[in-house]
C-alpha positions as CSV (number, residue, x, y, z in Angstrom):
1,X,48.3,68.0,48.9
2,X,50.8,69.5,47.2
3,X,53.1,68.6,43.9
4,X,55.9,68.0,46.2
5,X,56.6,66.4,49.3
6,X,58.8,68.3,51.7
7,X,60.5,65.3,52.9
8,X,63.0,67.2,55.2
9,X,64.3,63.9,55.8
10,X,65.0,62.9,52.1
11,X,67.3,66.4,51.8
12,X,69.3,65.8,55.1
13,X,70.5,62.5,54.2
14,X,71.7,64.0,50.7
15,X,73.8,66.6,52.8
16,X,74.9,64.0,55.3
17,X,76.5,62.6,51.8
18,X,78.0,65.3,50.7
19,X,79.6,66.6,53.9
20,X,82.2,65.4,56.1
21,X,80.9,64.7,59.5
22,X,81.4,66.0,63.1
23,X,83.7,63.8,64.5
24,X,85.5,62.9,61.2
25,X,86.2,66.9,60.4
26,X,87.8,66.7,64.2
27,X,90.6,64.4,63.1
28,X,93.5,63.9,60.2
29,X,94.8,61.2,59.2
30,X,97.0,60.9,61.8
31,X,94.6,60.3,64.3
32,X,95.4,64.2,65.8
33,X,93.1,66.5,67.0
34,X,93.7,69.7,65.9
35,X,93.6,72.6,68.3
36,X,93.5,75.9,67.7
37,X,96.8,77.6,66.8
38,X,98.9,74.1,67.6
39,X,101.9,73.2,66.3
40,X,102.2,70.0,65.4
41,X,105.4,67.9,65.7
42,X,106.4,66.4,62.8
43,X,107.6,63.1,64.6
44,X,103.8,62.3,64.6
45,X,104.1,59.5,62.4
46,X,107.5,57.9,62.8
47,X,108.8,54.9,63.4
48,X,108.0,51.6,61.3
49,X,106.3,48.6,63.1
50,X,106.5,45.8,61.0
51,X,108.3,45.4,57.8
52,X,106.6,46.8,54.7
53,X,106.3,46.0,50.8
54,X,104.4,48.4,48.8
55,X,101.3,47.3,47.3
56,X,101.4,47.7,43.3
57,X,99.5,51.4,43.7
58,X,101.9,52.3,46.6
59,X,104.6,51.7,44.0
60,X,103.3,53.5,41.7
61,X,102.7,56.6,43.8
62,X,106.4,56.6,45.0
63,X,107.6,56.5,42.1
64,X,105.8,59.6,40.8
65,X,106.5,61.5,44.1
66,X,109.6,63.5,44.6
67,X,112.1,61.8,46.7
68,X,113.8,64.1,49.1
69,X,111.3,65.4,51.6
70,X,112.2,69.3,50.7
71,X,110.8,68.5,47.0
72,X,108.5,66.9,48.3
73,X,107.0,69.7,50.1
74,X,107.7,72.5,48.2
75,X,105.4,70.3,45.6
76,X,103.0,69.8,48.2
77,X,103.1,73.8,48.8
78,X,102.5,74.3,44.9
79,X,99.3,71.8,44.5
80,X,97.7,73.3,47.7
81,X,97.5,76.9,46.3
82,X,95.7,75.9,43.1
83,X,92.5,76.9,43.6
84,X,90.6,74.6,41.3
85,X,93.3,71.4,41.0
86,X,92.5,68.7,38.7
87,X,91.6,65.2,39.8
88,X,95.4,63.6,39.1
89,X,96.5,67.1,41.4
90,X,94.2,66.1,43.9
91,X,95.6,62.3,43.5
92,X,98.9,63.7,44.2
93,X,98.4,65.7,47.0
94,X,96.9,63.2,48.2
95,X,100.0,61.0,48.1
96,X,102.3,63.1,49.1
97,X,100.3,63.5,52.7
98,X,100.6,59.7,52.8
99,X,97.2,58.8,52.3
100,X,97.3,55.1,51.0
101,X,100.2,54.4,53.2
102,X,100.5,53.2,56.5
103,X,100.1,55.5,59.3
104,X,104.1,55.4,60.3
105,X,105.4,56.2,57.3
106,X,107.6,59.3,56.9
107,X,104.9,60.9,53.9
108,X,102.5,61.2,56.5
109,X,104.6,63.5,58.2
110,X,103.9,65.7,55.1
111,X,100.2,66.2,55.6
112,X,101.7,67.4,59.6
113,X,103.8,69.9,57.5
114,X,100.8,71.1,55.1
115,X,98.8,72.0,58.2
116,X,101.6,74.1,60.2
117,X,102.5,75.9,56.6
118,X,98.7,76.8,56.8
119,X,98.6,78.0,60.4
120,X,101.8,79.9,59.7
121,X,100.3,82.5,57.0
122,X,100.5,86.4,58.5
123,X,98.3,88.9,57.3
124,X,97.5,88.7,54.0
125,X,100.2,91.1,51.6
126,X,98.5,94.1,49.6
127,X,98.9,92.6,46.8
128,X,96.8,89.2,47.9
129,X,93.7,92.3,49.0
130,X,94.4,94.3,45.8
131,X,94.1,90.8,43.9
132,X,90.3,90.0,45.5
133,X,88.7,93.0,44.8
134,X,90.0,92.6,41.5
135,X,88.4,89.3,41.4
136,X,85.5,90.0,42.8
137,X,84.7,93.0,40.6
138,X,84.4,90.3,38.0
139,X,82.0,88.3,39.4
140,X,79.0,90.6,41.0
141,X,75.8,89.9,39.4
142,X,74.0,93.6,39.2
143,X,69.9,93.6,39.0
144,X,68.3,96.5,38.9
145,X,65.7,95.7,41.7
146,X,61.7,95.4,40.8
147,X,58.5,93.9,42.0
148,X,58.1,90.1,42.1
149,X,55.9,87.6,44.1
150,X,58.0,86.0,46.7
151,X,57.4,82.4,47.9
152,X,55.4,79.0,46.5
153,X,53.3,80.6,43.9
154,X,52.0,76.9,42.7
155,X,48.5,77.9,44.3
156,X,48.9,81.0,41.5
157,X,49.6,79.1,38.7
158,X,48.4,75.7,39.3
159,X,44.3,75.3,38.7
160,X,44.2,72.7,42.0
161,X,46.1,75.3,43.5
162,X,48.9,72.9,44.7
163,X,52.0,74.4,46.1
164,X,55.3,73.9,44.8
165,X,57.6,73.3,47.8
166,X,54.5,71.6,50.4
167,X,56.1,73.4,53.2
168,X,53.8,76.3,54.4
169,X,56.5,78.3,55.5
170,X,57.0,78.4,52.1
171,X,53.8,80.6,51.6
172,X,51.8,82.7,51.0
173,X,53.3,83.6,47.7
174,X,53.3,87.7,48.5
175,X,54.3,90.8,46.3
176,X,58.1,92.0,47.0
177,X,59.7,95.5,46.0
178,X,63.8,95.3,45.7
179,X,65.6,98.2,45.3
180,X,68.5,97.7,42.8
181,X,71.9,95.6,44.1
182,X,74.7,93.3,43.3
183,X,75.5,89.8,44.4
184,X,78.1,87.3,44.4
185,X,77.9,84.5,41.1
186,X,78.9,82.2,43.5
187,X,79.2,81.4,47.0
188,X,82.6,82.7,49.2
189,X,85.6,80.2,48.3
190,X,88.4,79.0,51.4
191,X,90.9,81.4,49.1
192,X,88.7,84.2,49.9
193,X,87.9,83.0,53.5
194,X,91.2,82.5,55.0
195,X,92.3,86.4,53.7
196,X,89.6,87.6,55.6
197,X,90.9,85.5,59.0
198,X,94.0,86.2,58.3
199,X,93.5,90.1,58.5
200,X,91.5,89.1,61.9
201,X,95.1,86.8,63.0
202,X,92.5,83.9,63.4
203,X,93.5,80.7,62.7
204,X,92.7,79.1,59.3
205,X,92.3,75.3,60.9
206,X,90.4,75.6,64.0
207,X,89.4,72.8,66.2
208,X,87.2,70.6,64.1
209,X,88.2,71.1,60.7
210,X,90.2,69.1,57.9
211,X,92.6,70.3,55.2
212,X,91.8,67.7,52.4
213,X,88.7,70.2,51.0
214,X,89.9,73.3,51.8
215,X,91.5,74.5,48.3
216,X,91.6,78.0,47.5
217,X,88.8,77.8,44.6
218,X,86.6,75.6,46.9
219,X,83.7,76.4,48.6
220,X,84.3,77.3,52.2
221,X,82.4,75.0,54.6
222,X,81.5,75.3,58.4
223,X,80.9,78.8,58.4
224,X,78.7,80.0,61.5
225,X,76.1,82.9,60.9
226,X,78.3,85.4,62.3
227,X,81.4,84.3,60.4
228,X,79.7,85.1,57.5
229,X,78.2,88.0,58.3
230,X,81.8,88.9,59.6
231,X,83.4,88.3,56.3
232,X,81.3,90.4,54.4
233,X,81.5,93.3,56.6
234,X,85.1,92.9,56.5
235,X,84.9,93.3,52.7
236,X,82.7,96.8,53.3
237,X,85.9,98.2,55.1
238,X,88.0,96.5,52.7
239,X,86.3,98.5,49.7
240,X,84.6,101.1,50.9
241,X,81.5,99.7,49.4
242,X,77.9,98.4,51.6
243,X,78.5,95.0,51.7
244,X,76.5,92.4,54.0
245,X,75.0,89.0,54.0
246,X,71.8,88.7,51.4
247,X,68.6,89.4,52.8
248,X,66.2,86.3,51.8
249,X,63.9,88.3,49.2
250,X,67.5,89.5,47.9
251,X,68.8,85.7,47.2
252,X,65.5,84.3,46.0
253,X,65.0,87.2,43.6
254,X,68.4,86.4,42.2
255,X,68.1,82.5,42.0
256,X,64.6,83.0,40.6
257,X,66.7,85.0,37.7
258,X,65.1,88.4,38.8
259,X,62.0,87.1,40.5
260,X,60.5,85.6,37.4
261,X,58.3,82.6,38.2
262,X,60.9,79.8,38.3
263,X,61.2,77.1,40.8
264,X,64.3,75.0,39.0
265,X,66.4,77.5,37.5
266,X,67.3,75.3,34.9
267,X,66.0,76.1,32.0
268,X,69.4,76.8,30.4
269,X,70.0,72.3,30.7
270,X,70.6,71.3,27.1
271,X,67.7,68.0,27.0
272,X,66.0,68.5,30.0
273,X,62.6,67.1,29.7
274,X,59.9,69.1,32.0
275,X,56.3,67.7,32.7
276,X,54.9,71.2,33.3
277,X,56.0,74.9,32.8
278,X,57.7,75.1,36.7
279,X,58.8,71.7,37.2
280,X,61.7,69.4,35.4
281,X,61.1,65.7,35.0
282,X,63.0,63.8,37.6
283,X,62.7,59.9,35.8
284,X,62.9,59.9,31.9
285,X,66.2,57.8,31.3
286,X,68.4,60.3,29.0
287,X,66.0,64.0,29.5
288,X,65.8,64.3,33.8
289,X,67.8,66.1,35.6
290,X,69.3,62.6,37.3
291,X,71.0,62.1,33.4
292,X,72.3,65.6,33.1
293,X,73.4,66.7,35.9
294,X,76.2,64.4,36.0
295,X,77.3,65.6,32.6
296,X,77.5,69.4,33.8
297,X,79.6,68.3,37.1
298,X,82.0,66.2,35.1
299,X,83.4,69.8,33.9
300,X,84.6,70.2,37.5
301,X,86.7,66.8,37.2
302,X,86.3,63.4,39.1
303,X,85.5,63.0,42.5
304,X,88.8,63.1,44.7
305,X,89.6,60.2,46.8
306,X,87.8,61.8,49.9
307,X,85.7,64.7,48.9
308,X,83.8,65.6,46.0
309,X,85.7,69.2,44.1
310,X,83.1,71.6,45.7
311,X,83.6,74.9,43.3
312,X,81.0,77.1,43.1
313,X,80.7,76.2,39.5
314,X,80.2,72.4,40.4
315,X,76.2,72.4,39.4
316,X,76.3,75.1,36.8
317,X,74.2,78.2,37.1
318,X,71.0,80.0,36.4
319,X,70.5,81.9,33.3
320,X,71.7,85.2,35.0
321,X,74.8,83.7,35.9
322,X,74.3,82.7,39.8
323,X,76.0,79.9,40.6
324,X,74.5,77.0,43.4
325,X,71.2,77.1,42.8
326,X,70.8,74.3,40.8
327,X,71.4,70.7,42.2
328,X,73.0,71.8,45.7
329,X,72.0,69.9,48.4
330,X,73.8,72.3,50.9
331,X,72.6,75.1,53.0
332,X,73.4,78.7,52.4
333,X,72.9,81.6,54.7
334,X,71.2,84.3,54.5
335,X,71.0,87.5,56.9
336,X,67.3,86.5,57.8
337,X,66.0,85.5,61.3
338,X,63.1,82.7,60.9
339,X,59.8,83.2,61.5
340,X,57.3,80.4,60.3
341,X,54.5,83.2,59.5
342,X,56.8,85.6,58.4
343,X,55.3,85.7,54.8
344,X,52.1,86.6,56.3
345,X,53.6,89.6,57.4
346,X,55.9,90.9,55.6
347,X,56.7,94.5,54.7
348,X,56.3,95.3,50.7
349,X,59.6,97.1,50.2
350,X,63.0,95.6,50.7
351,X,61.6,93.3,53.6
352,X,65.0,92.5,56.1
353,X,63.4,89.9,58.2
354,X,62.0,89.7,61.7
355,X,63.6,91.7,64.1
356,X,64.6,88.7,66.4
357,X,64.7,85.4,66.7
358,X,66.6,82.0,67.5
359,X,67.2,80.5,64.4
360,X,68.1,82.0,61.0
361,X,67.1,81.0,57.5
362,X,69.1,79.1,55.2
363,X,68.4,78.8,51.5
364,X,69.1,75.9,48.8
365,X,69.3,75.8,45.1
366,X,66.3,72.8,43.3
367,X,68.0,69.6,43.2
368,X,65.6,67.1,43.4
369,X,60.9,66.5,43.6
370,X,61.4,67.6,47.3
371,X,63.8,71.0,47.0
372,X,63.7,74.1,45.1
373,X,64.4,77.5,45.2
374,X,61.6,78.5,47.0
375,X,61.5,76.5,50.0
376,X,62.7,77.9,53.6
377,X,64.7,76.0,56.4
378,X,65.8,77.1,59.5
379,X,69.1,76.3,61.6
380,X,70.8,77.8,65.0
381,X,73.0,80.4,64.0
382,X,75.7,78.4,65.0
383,X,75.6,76.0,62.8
384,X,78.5,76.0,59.9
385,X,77.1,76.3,55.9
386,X,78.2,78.0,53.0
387,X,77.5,81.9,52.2
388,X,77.8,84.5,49.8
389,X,77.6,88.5,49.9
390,X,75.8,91.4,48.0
391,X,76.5,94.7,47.3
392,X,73.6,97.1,48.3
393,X,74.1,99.6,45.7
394,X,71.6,100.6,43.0
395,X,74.2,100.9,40.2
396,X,77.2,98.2,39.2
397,X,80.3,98.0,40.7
398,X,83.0,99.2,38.3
């Protein structure tokens, strides 16, 4: 028994809700497939079958909407690059690519346009580079290391020594030593992405992926293992500095706020209710985390016509600052091969995982009875989730 359930089941049809599927990420709204490094003609959607009256929303939209197709675009250029656009931006942008309008009409021919601006970006200018490590300087969380217990510790703490997460991967809760480092508040946005593939002259839509989510301040999706890892070696030769991908005692010991013994990093909610010291209440009407959350995602705005805004700020943070790890039902990667025993075996000191394997670990942040910070899942490495980087130094980055 445990005091949760690991219904696997439960957490994979929360990310099936949150994230566009397979076969719809493979398409536009055009109906194209979009291959690599393609140019698409703009003729795509031409020619009017029937005649047409604008419903009382279409008419609304065009009359809001630039009307000569260079304003047009030069608008639609504009919106794209904000990195964290409002709802009534994202409304726009939306209309402007045609989206309520019937698939021959010339403003589809704009979301054609948006994707061929995209594929057309060079390497990125000094400037752009210069203007990232700026950024990023800003938001690296530094801990100085320490020693915590890694894993469930419910059979620690608990008197019917219950686990927290009831997933025995999970376990055994064992002692950890971190030397000190830096990591990222939040996980890697599309702005940041697309500089590094644009250093490598890869293409910023491959096959299989959309443009509606991918602003600048958004959260970059469908990234494989080695993407990730990629990206932040790319930033180690970019700054000089030992970046890589977090090892999995590195991003628990952070989420856990610098391995205290926290299992919903939440403590910071203003009215959360909590029916013991490690776990939140999930059904009081105005004090569980179902009636609060929604209060701390409205500061990211309403959800856009297709896709939720995914900022790293979307769920709020942990009381050091570390963004998703509260209330995200999405997978993050870590640097970690899986091994189910793992835990059993485990070095004391700065453990990096087993040496080999066929599926690595992803992390979540404690959304719900089922998931929290502590629990382990596994995935093929070439799979596509979010990530996020540290800085192995001992000292901060300044």
């Amino acid at each position: 028994m445990s005091h949760s359930f690991n219904l696997f089941a439960a957490a994979s049809l929360t990310l099936a809700a949150l994230l566009p599927t397979a076969s719809s990420m493979a398409e536009t709204r055009l109906g194209t497939a979009l291959p690599a490094h393609t140019t698409i003609p703009e003729e795509a959607a031409s020619k009017p079958r029937r005649k047409w009256q604008p419903d009382p929303e279409q008419a609304a939209a065009l009359a809001m909407l630039p009307k000569d197709r260079e304003s047009q675009r030069q608008e639609l250029i504009r919106l794209s690059r904000i990195p964290l656009p409002s709802y009534e931006e994202r409304v726009k942008l939306d209309y402007l690519m045609g989206g309520i309008f019937p698939d021959w009409h010339p403003l589809r021919e704009n979301e054609v346009f948006l994707v061929n601006h995209y594929r057309s970006q060079g390497t990125p200018t000094k400037s752009e580079l210069d203007e990232l490590i700026t950024s990023l300087k800003k938001r690296m969380i530094h801990l100085k290391g320490g020693k915590f217990m890694m894993g469930d510790f419910g059979p620690l703490v608990f008197k019917d020594k219950l686990t927290l997460t009831g997933n025995k991967d999970s376990g055994p809760a064992h002692e950890v030593i971190l030397d000190g480092y830096s990591i990222m508040t939040g996980r890697v946005t599309f702005g940041e992405y697309d500089l590094y593939l644009r250093s490598l002259g890869k293409d910023l839509l491959p096959e299989g992926q959309i443009i509606h989510p991918r602003r600048p301040g958004y959260v970059a999706r469908g990234v494989t293992w080695a993407d990730a890892d990629g990206y932040c070696e790319w930033l180690g030769a970019l700054t000089g500095k030992p970046f890589a991908m977090p090892t999995e005692a590195q991003w628990e010991y952070a989420a856990r706020e610098g391995g205290k013994l926290i299992a919903y990093p939440m403590h910071n909610w203003p009215n959360l209710k909590w029916q013991n010291k490690y776990q939140p209440d999930f059904q009081s009407e105005d004090h569980s985390v179902d009636a609060i959350l929604p209060k701390i995602q409205a500061k990211a705005g309403k959800p856009s016509p297709f896709i939720r805004p995914s900022p790293p700020s979307l769920n709020g943070e942990n009381r050091i600052g570390m963004q998703d790890v509260v209330s995200s039902a999405s997978w993050e990667w870590v640097a970690d091969w899986y091994q189910a025993d793992y835990y059993s075996i485990s070095p004391k000191h700065n453990p990096q995982g087993p040496d080999r394997g066929t599926e690595r670990v992803v992390r979540v942040g404690s959304y719900d009875l089922f998931n929290t910070i502590l629990g382990r899942h596994k995935v093929p490495p070439d799979q596509g989730q979010e990530f996020r980087c540290v800085l192995n130094e001992a000292k901060p980055w300044k």
